[in-house]
Every structure is written in C-alpha cells, then in structure tokens.
N, C-alpha and C positions, 0 to 999 in steps of 0.2 A: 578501345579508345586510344587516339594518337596522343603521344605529350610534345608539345610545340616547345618543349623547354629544353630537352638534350635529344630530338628526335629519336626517339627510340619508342616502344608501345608503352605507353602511360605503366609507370612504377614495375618495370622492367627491370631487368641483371642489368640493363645499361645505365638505369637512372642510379642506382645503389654505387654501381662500378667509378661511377663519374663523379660520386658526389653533388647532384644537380638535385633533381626532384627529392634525394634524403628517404626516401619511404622504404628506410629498414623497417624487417617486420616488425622489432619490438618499440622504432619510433611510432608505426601505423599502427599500431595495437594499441599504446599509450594518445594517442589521439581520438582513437574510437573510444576507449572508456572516456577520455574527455568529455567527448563530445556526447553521448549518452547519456552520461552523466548532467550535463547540461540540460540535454534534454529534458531527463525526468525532472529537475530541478525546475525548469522554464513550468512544466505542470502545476507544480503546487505555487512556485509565482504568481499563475495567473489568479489560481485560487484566493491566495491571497489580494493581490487586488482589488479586486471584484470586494474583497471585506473592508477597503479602504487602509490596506497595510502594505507599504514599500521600502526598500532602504535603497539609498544611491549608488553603498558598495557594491552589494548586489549586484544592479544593474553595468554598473562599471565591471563585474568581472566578469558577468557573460559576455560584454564586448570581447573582454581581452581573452578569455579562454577561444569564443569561435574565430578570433584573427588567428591562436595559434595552432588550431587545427589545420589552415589552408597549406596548400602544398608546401609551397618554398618560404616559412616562417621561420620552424622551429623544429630541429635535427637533437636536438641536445635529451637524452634519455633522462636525466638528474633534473634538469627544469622544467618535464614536463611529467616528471613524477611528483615533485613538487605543487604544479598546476591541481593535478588530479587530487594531492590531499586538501589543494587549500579550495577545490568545488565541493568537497564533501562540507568543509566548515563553514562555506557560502550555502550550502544547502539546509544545514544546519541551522543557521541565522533564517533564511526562509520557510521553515516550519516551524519556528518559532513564530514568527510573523503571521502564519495562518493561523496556528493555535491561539494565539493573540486574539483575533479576528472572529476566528467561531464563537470564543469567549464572549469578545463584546459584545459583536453580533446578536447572536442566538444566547445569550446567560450560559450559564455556569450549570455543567454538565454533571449529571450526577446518575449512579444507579438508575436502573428503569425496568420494569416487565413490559414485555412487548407481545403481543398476542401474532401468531402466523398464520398466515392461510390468510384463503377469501373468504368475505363475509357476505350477507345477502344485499344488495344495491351495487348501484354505479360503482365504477371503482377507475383509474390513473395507476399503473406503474409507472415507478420512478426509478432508474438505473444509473451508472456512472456515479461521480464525487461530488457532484458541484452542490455545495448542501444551499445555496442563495438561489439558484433556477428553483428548486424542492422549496421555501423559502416564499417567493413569488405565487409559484401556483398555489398555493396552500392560500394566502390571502386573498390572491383570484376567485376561487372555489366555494370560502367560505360564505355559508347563507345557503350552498345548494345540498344535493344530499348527494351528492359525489364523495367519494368514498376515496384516498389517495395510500398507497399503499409503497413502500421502502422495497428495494431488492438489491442486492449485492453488496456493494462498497457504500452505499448509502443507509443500510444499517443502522449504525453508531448516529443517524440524525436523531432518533426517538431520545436520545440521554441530553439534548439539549430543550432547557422549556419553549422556547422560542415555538420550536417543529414539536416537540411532544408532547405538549398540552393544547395543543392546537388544534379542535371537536373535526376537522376535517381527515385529520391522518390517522386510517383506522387501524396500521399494524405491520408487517413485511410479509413480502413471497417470495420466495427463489432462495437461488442458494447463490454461487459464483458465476463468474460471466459466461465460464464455456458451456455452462448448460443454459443460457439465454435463449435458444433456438425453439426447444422443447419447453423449456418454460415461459415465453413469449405465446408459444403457438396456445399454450391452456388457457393462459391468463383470458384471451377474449375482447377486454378491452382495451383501451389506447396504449403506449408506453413512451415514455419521455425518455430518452437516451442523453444525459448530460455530460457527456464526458468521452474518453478512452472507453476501452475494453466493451466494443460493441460490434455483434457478428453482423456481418450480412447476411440476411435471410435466404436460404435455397429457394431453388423454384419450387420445391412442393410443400412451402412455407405462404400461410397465409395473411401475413400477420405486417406485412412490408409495408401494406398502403393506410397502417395506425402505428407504425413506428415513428415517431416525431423526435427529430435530433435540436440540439439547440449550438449556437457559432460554428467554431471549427469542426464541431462533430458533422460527421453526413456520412450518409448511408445511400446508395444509390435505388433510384426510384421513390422513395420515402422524403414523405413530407418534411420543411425545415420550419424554427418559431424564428417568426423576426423580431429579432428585440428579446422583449421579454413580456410579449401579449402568450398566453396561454388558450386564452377567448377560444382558436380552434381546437384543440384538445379536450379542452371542458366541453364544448359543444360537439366533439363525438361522442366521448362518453354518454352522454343522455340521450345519446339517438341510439346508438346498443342498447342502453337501458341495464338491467341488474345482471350482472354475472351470477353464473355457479359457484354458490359456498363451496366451499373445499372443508375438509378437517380439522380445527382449530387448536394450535397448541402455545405454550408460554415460554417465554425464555425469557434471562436475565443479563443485560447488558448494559452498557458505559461505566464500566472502571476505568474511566480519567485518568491520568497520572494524579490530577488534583484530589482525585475521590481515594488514592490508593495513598497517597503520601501524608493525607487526611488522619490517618493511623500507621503514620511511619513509628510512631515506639510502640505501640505493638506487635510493628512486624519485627522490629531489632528484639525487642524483648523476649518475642517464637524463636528467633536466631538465636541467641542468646541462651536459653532454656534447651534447642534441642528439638522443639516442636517443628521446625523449618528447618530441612539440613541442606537446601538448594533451590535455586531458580531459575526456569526454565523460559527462555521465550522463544516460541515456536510460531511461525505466519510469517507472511509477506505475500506474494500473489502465487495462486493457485492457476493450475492446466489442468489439461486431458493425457497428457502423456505417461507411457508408463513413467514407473519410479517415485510417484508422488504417494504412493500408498504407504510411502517407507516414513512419511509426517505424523501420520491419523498412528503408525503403528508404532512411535518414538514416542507419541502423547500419550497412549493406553501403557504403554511400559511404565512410564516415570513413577516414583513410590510413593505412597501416600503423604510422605514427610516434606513434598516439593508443592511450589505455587508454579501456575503455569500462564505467562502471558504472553498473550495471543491478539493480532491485528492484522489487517488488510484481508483480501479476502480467503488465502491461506487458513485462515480462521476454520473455512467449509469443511477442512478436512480431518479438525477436529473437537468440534464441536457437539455433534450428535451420540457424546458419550459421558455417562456418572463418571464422574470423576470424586467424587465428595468434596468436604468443608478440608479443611485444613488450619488452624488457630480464628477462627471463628468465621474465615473467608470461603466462597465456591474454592474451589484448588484451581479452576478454568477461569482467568479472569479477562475480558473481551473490553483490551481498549480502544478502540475505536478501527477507525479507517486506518492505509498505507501511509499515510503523513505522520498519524499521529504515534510512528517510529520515534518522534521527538518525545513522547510521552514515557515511551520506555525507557531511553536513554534519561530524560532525569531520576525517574524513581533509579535506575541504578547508578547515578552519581549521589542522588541523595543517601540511600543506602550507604555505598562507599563512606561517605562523606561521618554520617552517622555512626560506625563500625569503624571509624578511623583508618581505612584502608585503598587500596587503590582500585578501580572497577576490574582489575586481572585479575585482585586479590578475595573477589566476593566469589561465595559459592554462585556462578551463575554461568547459563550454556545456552548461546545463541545458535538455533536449527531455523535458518531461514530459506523459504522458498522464491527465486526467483524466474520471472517471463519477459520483462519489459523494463525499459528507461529510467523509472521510479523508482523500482529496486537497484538499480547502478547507482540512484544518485544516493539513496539509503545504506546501501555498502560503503559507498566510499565519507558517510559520513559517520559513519560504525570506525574505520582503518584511520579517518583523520584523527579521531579521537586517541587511537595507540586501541582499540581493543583488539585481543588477541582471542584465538582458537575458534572463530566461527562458523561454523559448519554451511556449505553453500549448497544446494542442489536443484534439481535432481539433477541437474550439470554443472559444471563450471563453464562461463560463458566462453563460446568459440573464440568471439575477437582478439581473446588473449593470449599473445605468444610464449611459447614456452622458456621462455627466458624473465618476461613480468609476471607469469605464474609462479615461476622460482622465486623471484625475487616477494612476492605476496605472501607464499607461503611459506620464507626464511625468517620474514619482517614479523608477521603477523599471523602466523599460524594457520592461515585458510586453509580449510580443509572437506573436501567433499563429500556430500552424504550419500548411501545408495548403501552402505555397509551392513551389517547385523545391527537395525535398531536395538534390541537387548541390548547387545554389547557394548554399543557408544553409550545408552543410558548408564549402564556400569561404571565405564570410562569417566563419567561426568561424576558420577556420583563418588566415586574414587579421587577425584582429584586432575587426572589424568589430562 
C-alpha cells in the first residue's frame, strides 16, 4: 500500500523518519489495542441495546477513540495509553449496562441444574451470546413440541427465569466454539448461530444448509433470519422430526455475582476462619491451540482451601472435573458468559471492600485465557481498574510491541502463562 502522505510505501522507515504518517511501532501497537479493544466493547454494546440499555458517554467515546486511531491523529504514546485505560472503564460502564439488561430482561439469575445431552423429539441449537434471539425463539416455539437446547457461551441463559423455566428449553449440548464443526455435524437438527465465534463449515460438513445466522452474523452458503421471524428454523425442525438422544448428564450453573455476594459474610467469615485461603479466577475464551491444557491443568492443581471462578467459554476447559465443596460452596463456581467479567470484578471489589483492603491486597489470582476482541476489551478493563499480576495466555497478544509490553508488565504485572501450572499455583498461594 502507497501512502499519499510522505510518498513513501504506507508506515515505512520514511513515514517514522519524517515524522508524517507517526506509525511508530509502539504508537501502532497502542492503537491496535485501541481499537480491539473497541471493538470487543462495540459487542457487548450492541448486546446491550438490543436490552433497551445505552449511555451517551459511551457512544461519545467510541467516536473519539476510532478518530484516534486514523493515521495522522494521534502520535503521542502517554495519551493514547491514556485512551486505552479509559476504553477499559467505558467498557466497564458497558457491562454493567448489559448486566442491567439481562437482569431486567430475563429476572434475577440465580443457581440452576441444567440437564446435557439430547433428548428424544425435535430439538434448535442455539450458539453465540445474544441471550434476546434465544429469548424470541423460545416464545416463537412455544405450544410446539420443539425441543430448544443452549451450546456454548449461551450457557449461563438457563440461570435466568425468563429462558429457564421456560417448558420449551430443554437443556445444553456442546461444549466451546472450536468444537462447533463436529458438534454441529451430530446435533442433526437446525442451529441458530447468534453471535461471534461461528465456524464455517468444511466441505465434508453437512450441516451448512441448517445453519441459520441472525444480523451481522453470516456464514456463507447458509441461511440468514430476517428480523427476528424464527417461523423457518422452527419449521425445519419438524420436517427432521426427533433427533437421537445422546447420554444425559447434570450440571450446576449461574453463580451470578448477585447469587455469590448473596453470602458475602460467609465468604469473609471462611476468610477470616481460614476455610478460604485464596481466589481463583480462571476463563475467558477458549481455542484449539496447543498450550490451553496449561488452564484445565492450573484448575485441578489449586487446593482444596481455594473457590474457583470461572466465565466465558474458557470455562470448557475446566469444568469436567470434582473439584469439591469448599465453606458450604461447589469450589468451581460458573458465572456466566464473557461479559459477565463484570460479575467478577464486583464480588472482588465487594470482597476488598468487606476485608477493608485493596483488590492487590485480596488473596486472589487471575489466569485468563485469551482469542478475540472481547478479551482485549476485558483486559483493559481489569489494568484500568490498577489490577495487578494477571496472568495472560496461551500468548501474549502479537500486536503489542515490545516496548507497551514493558511498560504493561512494569505497571501492572502482566505476566504470561505457559510455565509449570504447579508452580505458579504455589506462587499464588504464597503470596508471590
């Protein structure tokens, strides 16, 4: 690409040299986390909307963050570090907003058992975040004997009454997005794709021309809803007719922040006593690539004396393990989707708060996994905050040059996972 600004090939030694285009690496670094960070933010935005939740700041600062992203803005590394923590604190205010929203929404979230697997009849997977498309069809449905079933990030719908008492939604299947392909191909019947984090189906996938996307989502070859008529989804479903039951098992989820803070002097009181000597929160989004097995194996490490929470779909990787009770609680406690990172940040200010301390100063050790946008906008709402020592992996994102990596990991401790799980568990539990 030519740059028509200092003639030279677009963010060349000549544009740095001249001072024209500005695109030092650690300015363009700090504008890609910007802007990423907007990104994932602009996600749960729209989420929230769609609940009838906006604020104008908001909106005003995505303006002003993607003006300062364009080439010839903003050169200056201090105000556009600056930028980057005050999208984490606009982000912040935006999951609050949805959290808001699901609340009103859908009621007041509380513990749930959720049954897995398929059951015998018609049956809708539902994928992706958007819990108001899940929401829709479910009042669509009802009356028939379609069967609508949760997979992935969509989860965490069953702990609201609105979706989980709702005689249409009979339970979940799947696990996380990268296994959609082979989990898609079993399922048999339709799948609603509402969101991010949706594959493209290979050619020796048959499952393309019952994949249904809704707005921005689209999948090529594959059907789109318009609006928000479901009418042809529901009417595949019953032209298939009853899927194959699969193996039926239980699980217990939505630990809310509301449901966990519900019994905040119990848990200071387990602190306090001795029975809690530290707090783990382990998730964010999960891959396929190596080094993710270093999560599933930090979670079986941790000691019985620890509570473990866990959200977004990183959850997959450690959830299929006893972990026991711990002061009357699972020790694994599943608060919801990737957003509701807002959930964990209060019980640990509440915590602090309670403990008369600072959130540095609580026994507590964030292992987070990152893939996407959502997770930038979630870091940088963790680092606006001032929390230190979080552990990031299975990489540290490429865009960042080695100069705002210094500076992240001088400020704020950021610190890479991939190392002996044992030993960072130690390290946590030490103090370190």
């Amino acid at each position: 690409m030519f740059c028509d600004q200092c003639e030279q090939t677009a963010h060349g030694t000549g544009c740095v040299e001249r001072g024209v285009c500005g695109k030092d690496p650690d300015v363009e670094s700090l504008q890609k986390l910007l802007l990423y960070g907007v990104k994932g933010m602009a996600a749960y935005k729209a989420h929230a909307r769609r609940l009838g939740k906006t604020d104008p700041e908001v909106e005003a600062f995505i303006e002003d963050a993607l003006f300062a992203t364009m080439t010839n803005v903003n050169f200056d590394v201090d105000s556009l570090v600056e930028m980057v923590l005050t999208c984490g604190r606009m982000n912040l205010r935006t999951m609050e907003l949805l959290d808001q929203g699901h609340r009103e929404v859908l009621g007041q979230p509380a513990p749930t058992e959720v049954r897995e697997g398929i059951q015998q009849g018609p049956g809708i997977l539902v994928t992706g975040h958007d819990l108001v498309d899940l929401k829709n069809l479910l009042d669509q449905v009802e009356g028939t004997e379609v069967k609508v079933y949760t997979h992935g990030e969509m989860l965490p719908a069953h702990m609201y009454p609105a979706l989980g008492q709702h005689p249409n939604l009979a339970g979940h299947y799947g696990g996380a997005w990268q296994k959609q392909r082979h989990e898609f191909q079993d399922f048999a019947g339709p799948i609603v794709a509402t969101t991010n984090c949706v594959l493209i189906p290979k050619a020796n996938h048959t499952y393309g021309d019952r994949l249904y996307t809704t707005r921005c989502t689209g999948v090529p070859g594959s059907p789109r809803i318009q609006g928000d008529d479901f009418s042809p989804v529901i009417a595949r479903a019953l032209a298939i007719g009853a899927l194959a039951p699969t193996e039926l098992r239980s699980s217990t989820i939505g630990f809310h922040h509301s449901a966990i803070l519900a019994r905040a002097d119990e848990l200071v009181a387990a602190i306090q006593r001795g029975d809690i000597k530290h707090f783990f929160v382990i998730g964010g989004c999960d891959g396929a690539e190596p080094g993710r097995n270093y999560y599933s194996d930090f979670a079986a490490g941790t000691p019985k004396e620890s509570l473990i929470l866990t959200l977004g779909c990183g959850k997959y990787r450690i959830r299929d393990h006893d972990y026991g009770t711990v002061a009357g609680l699972p020790r694994l406690l599943d608060m919801g989707q990737c957003n509701d990172a807002y959930g964990a940040i209060q019980v640990a200010l509440a915590l602090a708060k309670a403990l008369d301390c600072g959130v540095d100063d609580l026994p507590l050790t964030l292992v987070l996994s990152w893939f996407e946008q959502k997770a930038v906008a979630v870091l940088l709402t963790l680092l606006s905050l001032g929390i230190k020592g979080i552990r990031l992996g299975p990489n540290l994102p490429a865009f960042v040059s080695p100069k705002v990596l210094s500076l992240l990991q001088q400020e704020y401790d950021l610190q890479p996972t991939g190392g002996d799980p044992a030993a960072d568990v130690a390290a946590a539990m030490a103090g370190a």
